[in-house]
C-alpha positions in Angstrom: -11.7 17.1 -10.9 -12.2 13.5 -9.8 -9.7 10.7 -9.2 -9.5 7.7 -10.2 -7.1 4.7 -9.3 -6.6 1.9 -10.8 -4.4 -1.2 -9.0 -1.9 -3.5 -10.0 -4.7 -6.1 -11.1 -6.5 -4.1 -12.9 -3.7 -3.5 -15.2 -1.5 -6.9 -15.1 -2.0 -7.5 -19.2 -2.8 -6.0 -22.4 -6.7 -7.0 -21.9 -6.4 -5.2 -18.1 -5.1 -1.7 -19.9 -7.4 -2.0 -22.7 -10.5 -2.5 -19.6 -9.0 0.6 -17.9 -9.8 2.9 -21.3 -13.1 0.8 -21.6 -13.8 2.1 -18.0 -13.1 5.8 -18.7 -15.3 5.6 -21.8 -18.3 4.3 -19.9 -18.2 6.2 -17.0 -16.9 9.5 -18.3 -13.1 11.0 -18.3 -13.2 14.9 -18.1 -11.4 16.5 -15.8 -9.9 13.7 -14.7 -6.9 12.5 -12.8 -5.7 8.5 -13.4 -3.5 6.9 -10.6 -1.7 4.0 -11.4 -0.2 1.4 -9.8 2.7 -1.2 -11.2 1.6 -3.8 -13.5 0.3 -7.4 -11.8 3.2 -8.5 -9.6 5.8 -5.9 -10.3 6.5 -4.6 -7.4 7.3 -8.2 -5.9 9.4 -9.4 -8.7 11.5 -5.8 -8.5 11.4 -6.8 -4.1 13.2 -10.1 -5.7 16.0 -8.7 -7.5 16.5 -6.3 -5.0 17.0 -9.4 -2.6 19.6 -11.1 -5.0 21.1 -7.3 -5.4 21.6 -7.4 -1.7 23.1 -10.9 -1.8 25.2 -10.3 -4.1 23.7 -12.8 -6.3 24.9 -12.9 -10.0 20.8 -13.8 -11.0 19.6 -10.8 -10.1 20.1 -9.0 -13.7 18.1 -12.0 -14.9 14.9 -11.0 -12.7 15.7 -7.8 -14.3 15.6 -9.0 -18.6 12.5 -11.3 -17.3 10.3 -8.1 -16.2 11.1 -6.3 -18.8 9.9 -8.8 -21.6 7.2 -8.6 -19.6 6.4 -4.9 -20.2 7.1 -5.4 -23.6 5.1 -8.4 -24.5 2.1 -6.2 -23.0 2.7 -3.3 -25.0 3.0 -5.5 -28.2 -0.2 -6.8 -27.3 -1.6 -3.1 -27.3 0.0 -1.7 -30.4 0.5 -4.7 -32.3 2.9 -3.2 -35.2 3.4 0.5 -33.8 5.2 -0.8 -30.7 8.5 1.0 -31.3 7.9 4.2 -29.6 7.0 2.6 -25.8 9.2 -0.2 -26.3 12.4 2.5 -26.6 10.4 4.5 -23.2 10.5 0.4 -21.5 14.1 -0.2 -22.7 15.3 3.6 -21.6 14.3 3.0 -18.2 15.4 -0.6 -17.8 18.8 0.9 -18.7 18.6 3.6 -16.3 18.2 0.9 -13.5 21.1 -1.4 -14.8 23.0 1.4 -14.4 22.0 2.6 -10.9 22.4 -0.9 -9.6 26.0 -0.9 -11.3 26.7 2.3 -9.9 25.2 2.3 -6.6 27.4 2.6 -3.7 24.6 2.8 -0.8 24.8 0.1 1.7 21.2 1.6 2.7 18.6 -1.3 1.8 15.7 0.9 2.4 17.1 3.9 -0.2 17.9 1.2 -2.6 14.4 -0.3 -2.6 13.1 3.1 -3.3 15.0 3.9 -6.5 14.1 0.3 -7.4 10.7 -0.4 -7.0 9.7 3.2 -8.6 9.9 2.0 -12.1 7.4 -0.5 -11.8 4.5 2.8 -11.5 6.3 4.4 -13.8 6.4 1.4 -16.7 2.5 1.3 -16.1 1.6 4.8 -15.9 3.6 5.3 -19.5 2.2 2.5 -21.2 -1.5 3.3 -20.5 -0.2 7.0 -21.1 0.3 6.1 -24.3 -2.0 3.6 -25.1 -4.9 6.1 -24.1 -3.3 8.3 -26.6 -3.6 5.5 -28.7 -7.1 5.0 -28.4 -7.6 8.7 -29.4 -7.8 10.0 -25.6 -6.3 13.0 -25.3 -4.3 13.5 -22.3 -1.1 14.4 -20.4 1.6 12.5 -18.1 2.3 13.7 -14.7 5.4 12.6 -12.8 4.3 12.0 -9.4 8.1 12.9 -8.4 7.9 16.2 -9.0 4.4 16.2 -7.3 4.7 14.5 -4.0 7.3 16.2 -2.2 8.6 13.7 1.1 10.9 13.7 4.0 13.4 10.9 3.8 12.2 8.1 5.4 12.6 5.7 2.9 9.9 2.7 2.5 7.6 4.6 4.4 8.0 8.5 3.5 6.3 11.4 5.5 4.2 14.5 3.2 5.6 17.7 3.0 2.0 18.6 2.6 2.5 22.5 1.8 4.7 21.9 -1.4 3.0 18.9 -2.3 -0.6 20.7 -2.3 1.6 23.6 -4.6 3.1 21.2 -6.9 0.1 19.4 -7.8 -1.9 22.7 -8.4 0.9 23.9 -10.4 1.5 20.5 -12.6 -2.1 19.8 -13.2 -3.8 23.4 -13.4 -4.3 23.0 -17.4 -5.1 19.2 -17.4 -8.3 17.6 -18.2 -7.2 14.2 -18.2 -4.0 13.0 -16.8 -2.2 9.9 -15.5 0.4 9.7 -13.2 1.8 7.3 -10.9 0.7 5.9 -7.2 3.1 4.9 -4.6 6.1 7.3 -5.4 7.3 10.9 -4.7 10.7 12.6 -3.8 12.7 14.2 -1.5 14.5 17.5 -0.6 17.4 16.2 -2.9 15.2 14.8 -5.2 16.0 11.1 -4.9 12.7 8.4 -5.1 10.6 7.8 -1.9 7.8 5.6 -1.5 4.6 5.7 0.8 4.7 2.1 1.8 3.8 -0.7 0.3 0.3 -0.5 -1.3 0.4 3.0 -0.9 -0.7 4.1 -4.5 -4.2 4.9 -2.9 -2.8 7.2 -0.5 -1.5 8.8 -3.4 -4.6 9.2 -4.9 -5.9 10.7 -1.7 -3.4 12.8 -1.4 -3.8 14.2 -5.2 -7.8 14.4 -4.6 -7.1 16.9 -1.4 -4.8 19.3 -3.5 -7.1 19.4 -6.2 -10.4 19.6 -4.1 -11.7 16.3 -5.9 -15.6 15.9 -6.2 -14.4 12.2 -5.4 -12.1 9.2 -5.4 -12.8 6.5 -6.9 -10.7 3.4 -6.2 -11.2 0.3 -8.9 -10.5 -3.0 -7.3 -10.9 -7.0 -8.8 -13.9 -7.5 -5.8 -17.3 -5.4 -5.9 -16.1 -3.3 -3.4 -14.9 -2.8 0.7 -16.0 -6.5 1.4 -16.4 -7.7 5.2 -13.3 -9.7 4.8 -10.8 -10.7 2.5 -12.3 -13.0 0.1 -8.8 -14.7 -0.5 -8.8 -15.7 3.1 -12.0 -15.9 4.6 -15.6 -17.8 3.0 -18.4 -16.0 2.1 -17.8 -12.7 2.5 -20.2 -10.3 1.9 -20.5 -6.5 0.4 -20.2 -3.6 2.8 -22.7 -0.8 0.5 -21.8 2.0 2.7 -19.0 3.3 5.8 -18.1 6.5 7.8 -14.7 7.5 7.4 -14.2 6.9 11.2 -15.1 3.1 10.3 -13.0 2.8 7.4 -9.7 4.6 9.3 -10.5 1.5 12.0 -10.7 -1.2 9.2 -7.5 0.0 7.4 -5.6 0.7 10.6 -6.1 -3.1 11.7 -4.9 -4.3 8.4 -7.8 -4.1 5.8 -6.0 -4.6 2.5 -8.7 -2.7 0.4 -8.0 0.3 1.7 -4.5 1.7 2.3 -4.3 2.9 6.2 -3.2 6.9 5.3 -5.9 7.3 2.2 -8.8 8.0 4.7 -7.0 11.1 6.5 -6.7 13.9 3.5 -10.2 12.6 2.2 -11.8 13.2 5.7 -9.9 16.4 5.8 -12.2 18.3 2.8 -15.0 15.5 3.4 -14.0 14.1 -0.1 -16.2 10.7 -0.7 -14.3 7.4 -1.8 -16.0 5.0 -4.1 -14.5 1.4 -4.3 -16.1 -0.5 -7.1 -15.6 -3.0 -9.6 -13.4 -2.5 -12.8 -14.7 -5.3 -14.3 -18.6 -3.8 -13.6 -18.4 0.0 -13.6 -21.7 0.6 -13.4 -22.4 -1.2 -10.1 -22.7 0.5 -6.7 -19.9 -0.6 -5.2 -19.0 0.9 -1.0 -18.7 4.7 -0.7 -17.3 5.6 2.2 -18.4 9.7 3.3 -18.8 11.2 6.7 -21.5 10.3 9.1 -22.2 6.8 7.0 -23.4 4.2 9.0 -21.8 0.2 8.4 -23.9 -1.4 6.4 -25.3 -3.8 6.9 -24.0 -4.3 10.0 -21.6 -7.1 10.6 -18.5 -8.2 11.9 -15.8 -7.5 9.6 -12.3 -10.1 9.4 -8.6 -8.7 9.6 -5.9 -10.6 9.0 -1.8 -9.9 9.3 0.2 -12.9 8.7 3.9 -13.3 9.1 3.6 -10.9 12.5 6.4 -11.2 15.1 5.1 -11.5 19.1 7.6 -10.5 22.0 6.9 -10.9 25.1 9.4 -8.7 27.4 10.0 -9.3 31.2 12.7 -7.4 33.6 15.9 -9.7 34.4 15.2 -8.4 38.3 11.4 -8.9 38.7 10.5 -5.2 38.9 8.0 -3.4 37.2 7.0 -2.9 34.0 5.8 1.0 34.4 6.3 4.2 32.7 9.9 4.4 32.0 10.4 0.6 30.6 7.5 1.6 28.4 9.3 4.6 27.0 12.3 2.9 26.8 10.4 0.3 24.5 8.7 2.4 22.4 11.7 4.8 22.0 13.7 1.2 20.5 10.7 -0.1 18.7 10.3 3.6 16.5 14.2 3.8 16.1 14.3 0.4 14.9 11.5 1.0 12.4 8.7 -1.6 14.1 5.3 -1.1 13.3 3.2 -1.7 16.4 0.5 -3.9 15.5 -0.9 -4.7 19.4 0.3 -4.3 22.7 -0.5 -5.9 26.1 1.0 -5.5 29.7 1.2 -7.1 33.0 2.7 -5.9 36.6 6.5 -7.5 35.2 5.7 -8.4 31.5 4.9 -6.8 28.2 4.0 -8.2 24.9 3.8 -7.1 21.4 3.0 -7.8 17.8 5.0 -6.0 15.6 6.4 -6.5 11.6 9.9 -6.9 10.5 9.3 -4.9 7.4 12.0 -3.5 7.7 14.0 -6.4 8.6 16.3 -5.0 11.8 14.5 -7.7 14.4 18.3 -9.2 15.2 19.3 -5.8 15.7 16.4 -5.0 18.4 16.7 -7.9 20.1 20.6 -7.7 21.0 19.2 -4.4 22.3 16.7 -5.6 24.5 17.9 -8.6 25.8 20.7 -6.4 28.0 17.6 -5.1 30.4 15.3 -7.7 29.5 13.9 -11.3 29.4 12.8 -11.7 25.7 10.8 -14.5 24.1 10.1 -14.3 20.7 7.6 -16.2 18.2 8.0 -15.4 14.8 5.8 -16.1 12.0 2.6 -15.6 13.7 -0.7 -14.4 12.1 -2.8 -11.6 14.0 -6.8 -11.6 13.1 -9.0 -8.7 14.1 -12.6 -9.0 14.3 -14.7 -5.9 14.4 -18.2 -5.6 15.5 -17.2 -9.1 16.7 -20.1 -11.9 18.0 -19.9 -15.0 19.4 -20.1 -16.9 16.3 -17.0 -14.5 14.6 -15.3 -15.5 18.0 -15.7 -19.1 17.9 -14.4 -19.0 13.8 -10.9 -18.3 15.6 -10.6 -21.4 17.6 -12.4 -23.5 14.6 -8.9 -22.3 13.1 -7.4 -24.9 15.8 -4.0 -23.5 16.1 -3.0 -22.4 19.7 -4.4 -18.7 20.9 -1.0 -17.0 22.0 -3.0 -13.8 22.8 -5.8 -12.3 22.9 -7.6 -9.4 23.6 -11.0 -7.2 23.7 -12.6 -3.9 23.5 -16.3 -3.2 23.1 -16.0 -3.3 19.6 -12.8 -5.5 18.7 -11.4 -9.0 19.1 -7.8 -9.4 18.3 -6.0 -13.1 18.3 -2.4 -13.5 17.7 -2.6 -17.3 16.6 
């Protein structure tokens, strides 16, 4: 089989869904698995209510009646006067999250946002179920759920690869064509988990190494793995071909085309990845295989905004050696803060991390008993890879203050 995923963007309307079955048709759909991920903004609207839910605003319900006329204004759009049947599949599962958030006694923010944010995959993934149907595709709908089989770390769940691998087998062993949905899976007791944010292509990955995919094919709004974000940075340019090792490197500094995990179970069985164009199909796009050089070869642009930088000194001037470093790292991975760079000195130690997961005031009571602690929140960290002079000197063109930097042979990393 191959895989192929399609993003929120790609299916944000009617015209986005009806494009995803055009791109099937053109490029061929047997034996083949669709991954899907929430419809256009979804996921943050659903982060929203989950907000108000939290603070125990009365508007959250209205977040709730908004998204779902949104659902339902796109499959009106699709099946004009034979709507009924998906509307009463959008209205069942609206209902069933009305009544979780009424019922829900978990002060746990993380478990909440689990059981929340899953409906936006599985809205999408049963509209264009259906609509493919529709359009005379036949084909069948895989709960990812009862496929992806996770510990239960919420947010950010860990693969029971063994059952996973047999589920998929066992679900999908009959299909030619499926969809399912990116993003989610399940635990031991069979609640929702998630994979992280963005992570409907590790998903994908993760379905191409049970199945022993031919490839993966990931369909993105830009032409492909570009050398930086176009949103961000001017005149970015096409990257036509990268080594896995490359890749891992790009999406473990923060490359949004590619989610940081996907690269691991492809590399595994030496699956290739294809990142192209929904809206030209038939273009080249990046692949990214083993032993692929970068080309052509340039410096490639990282950014992570909204970053926090600590910088950490002992109250009595000593050290900072092995067992302050432990002791750091032990807090930073029980307080669930992704390291994003680290630097140390004979007494001092900084680091960039993200408040995902929103326990910063909690650390820092922590820390401040054995140590000095400044803090700078809201600051952006850019990564330059295969960085030159000229990449260098685009950071201070940027003109706001350099609060740290540092170099290896092949990357540049700024906190501004």
């Amino acid at each position: 089989m191959k895989v192929f995923k399609f993003g929120g963007a790609s299916v944000k309307d009617a015209s986005g869904v009806k494009n995803l079955v055009s791109v099937l048709k053109e490029v061929g759909f047997e034996n083949t698995l669709v991954v899907v991920s929430a419809m256009g903004k979804t996921t943050n609207a659903l982060e929203k209510i989950i907000d108000n839910y939290f603070n125990e605003s009365i508007n959250h319900l209205d977040g709730l009646i908004e998204l779902k006329q949104y659902h339902v204004e796109i499959a009106k759009n699709l099946f004009k006067n034979k709507s009924a049947k998906i509307e009463e599949i959008i209205h069942k599962l609206f209902d069933e999250l009305n009544g979780f958030l009424k019922s829900n006694k978990s002060p746990n923010y993380s478990f909440v946002y689990d059981q929340v944010v899953s409906i936006g995959e599985l809205l999408s993934s049963k509209i264009v179920h259906e609509f493919m149907k529709f359009t005379g595709l036949e084909c069948h709908w895989i709960d990812s759920r009862e496929c992806i089989k996770t510990d239960d770390y919420y947010r950010a769940a860990n693969l029971n690869w063994e059952l996973t691998n047999k589920n998929i087998l066992n679900n999908l062993k009959t299909c030619s064509l499926a969809v399912t949905q990116g993003f989610i899976g399940s635990n031991s007791n069979n609640f929702t988990t998630t994979l992280g944010r963005e992570g409907s292509d590790y998903s994908a990955a993760i379905f191409a190494h049970a199945l022993n995919a031919s490839s993966l094919t990931i369909w993105k709004d830009v032409p492909g793995v570009l050398n930086g974000d176009p949103r961000v940075f001017k005149e970015t340019k096409l990257l036509k071909q990268i080594s896995y090792r490359e890749a891992i490197e790009l999406a473990f500094y923060g490359a949004s085309v590619i989610h940081p995990k996907t690269l691991q179970p492809l590399q595994r069985k030496e699956i290739p990845l294809y990142v192209k164009s929904f809206e030209n199909p038939k273009n080249a796009g990046t692949v990214v295989s083993k032993g692929k050089n970068l080309d052509p070869f340039m410096p490639c642009y990282i950014v992570k905004k909204n970053q926090v930088l600590l910088r950490l000194s002992t109250i009595n001037f000593s050290f900072i050696v092995e067992e302050n470093i432990s002791y750091i790292f032990r807090l930073l991975h029980e307080y669930q803060m992704p390291v994003e760079l680290i630097q140390n000195s004979a007494i001092s130690f900084s680091v960039c991390i993200s408040n995902k997961y929103r326990k910063l005031e909690e650390l820092l009571l922590i820390l401040r008993a054995r140590f000095n602690v400044e803090v700078n929140q809201g600051v952006d960290l850019f990564t330059i890879r295969h960085y030159n002079q000229e990449s260098s000197n685009f950071i201070k063109s940027i003109g706001k203050p350099i609060l740290l930097e540092q170099r290896t042979e092949q990357t540049a990393q700024f906190v501004i």
